[in-house]
C-alpha positions as CSV (number, residue, x, y, z in Angstrom):
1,X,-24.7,7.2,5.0
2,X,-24.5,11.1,5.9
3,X,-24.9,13.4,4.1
4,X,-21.6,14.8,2.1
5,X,-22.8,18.6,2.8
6,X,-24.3,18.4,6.4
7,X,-22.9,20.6,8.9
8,X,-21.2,17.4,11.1
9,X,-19.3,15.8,7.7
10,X,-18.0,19.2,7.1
11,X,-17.0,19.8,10.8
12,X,-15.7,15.8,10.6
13,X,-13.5,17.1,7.9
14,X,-12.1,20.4,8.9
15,X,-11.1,18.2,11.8
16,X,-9.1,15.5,10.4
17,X,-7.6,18.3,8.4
18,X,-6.6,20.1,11.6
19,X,-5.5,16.4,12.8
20,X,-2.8,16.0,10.2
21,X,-1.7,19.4,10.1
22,X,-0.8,19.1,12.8
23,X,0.6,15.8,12.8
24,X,2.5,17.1,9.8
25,X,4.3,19.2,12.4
26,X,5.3,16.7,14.7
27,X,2.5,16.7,17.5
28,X,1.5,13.9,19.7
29,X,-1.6,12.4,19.2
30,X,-2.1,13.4,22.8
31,X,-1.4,16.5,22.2
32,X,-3.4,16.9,19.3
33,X,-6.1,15.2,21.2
34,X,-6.5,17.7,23.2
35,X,-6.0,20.4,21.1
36,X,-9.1,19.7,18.9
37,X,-11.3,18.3,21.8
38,X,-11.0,14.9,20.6
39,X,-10.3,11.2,22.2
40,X,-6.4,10.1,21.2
41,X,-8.0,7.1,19.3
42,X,-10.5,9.4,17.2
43,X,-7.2,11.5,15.6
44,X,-5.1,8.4,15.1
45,X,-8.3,7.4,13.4
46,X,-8.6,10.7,11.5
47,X,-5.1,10.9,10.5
48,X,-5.1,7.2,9.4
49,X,-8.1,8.2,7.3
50,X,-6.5,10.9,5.7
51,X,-3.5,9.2,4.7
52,X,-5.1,6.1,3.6
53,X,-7.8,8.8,1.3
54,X,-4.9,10.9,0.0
55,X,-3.1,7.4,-1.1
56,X,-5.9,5.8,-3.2
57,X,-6.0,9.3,-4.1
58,X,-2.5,9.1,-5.7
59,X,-3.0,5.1,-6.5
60,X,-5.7,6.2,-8.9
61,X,-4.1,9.2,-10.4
62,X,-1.0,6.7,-11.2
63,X,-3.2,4.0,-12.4
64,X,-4.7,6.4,-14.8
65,X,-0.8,7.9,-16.1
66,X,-0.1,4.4,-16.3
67,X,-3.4,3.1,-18.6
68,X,-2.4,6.4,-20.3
69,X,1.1,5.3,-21.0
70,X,0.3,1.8,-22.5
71,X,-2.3,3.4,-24.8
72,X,0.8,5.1,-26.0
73,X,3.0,2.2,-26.1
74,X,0.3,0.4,-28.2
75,X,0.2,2.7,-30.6
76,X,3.8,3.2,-31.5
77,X,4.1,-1.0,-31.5
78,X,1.3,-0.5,-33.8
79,X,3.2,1.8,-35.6
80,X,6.4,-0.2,-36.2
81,X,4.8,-4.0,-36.8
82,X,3.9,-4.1,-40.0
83,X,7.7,-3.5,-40.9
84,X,8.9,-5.7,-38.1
85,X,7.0,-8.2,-39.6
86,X,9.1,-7.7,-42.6
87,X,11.9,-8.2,-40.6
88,X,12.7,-4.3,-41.1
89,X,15.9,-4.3,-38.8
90,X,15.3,-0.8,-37.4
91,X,11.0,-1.4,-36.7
92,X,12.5,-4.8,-35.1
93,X,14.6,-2.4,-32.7
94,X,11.8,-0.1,-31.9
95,X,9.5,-2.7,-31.4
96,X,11.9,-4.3,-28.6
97,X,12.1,-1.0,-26.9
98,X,8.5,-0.6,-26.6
99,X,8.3,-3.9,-25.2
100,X,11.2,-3.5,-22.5
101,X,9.6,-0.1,-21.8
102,X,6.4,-1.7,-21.0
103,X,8.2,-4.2,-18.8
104,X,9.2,-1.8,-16.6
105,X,6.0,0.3,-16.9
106,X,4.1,-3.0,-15.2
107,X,7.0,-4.3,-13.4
108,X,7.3,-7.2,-15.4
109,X,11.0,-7.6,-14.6
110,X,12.4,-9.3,-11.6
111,X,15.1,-7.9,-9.6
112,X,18.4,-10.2,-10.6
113,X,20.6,-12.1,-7.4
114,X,23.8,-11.5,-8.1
115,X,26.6,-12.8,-5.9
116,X,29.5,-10.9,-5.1
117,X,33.3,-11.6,-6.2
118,X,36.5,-10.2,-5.0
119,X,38.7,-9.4,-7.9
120,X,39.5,-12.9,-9.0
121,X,36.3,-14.0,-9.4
122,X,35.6,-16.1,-6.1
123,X,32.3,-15.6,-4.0
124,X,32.9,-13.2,-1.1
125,X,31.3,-13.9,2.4
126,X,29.0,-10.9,2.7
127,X,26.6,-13.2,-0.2
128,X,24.0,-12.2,-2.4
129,X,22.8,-8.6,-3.0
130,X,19.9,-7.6,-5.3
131,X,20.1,-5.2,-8.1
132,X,16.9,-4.1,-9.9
133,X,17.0,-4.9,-13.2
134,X,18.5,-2.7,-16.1
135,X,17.2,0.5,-16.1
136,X,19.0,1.5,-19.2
137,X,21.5,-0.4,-21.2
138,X,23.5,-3.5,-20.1
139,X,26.2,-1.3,-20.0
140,X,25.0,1.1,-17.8
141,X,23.7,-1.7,-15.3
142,X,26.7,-2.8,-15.0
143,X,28.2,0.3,-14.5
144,X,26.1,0.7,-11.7
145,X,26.9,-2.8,-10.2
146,X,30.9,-2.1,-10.1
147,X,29.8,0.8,-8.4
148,X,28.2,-0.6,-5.8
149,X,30.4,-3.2,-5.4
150,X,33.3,-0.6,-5.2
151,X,31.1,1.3,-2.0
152,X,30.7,-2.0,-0.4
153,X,34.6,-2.9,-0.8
154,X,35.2,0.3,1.0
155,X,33.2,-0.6,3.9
């Protein structure tokens, strides 16, 4: 393994860096290839690089907001059990939206089929569409379901 400080892993850097600056601003890899005295296969390798570092990068940054985020869940469902166990109405509520909340936090939810109906009710021909699941309130799903069945009515 080289070393992180030698003077051809910091030039090997400064490259790919160049690579998807460059990239960024809409050059060929041919072009960039020749640019930075480099084969076309070595940037598309650099630039891959890059991108696939700066995405674990961001993968492990959300991985630790998310750990972060359940920590807090558990704490408030902490918080409220002991009177949801007493069948305290209100700590029941709370404890239900810290549940839901941590559905959606891990994706626990699947996305509903829903099939489409004109305005009596029948199936149209266009089928099934997905719709993620509630966001917010029922009401507010829904809301966004008539919506989107009113765009596609228009086309």
């Amino acid at each position: 393994m080289a070393n992180k400080t030698s003077q051809r892993t910091i030039e090997a850097r400064e490259r790919r860096t160049k690579a998807v600056a460059l990239r960024k601003m809409g050059w060929s890899y041919g072009r960039i290839s020749v640019q930075l005295g480099m084969t076309k296969s070595s940037v598309h390798k650099a630039v891959t690089k890059a991108l696939t570092d700066a995405q674990e990068h961001l993968n492990g940054e959300a991985d630790i907001l998310r750990t972060q985020e359940l920590d807090r869940l558990d704490d408030l469902q902490s918080f409220f059990w002991a009177d949801a166990s007493k069948a305290n109405p209100k700590a029941n509520a709370q404890i239900l939206k810290v549940m839901e909340r941590r559905a959606k936090l891990l994706g626990l939810d699947a996305p509903a089929k829903i099939a489409q109906t004109d305005g009596k009710g029948d199936d149209t021909e266009s089928g099934v569409f997905v719709v993620p699941a509630p966001a917010g309130s029922v009401a507010e799903w829904m809301d966004q379901v008539s919506a989107y069945q009113a765009t596609k009515a228009e086309e």
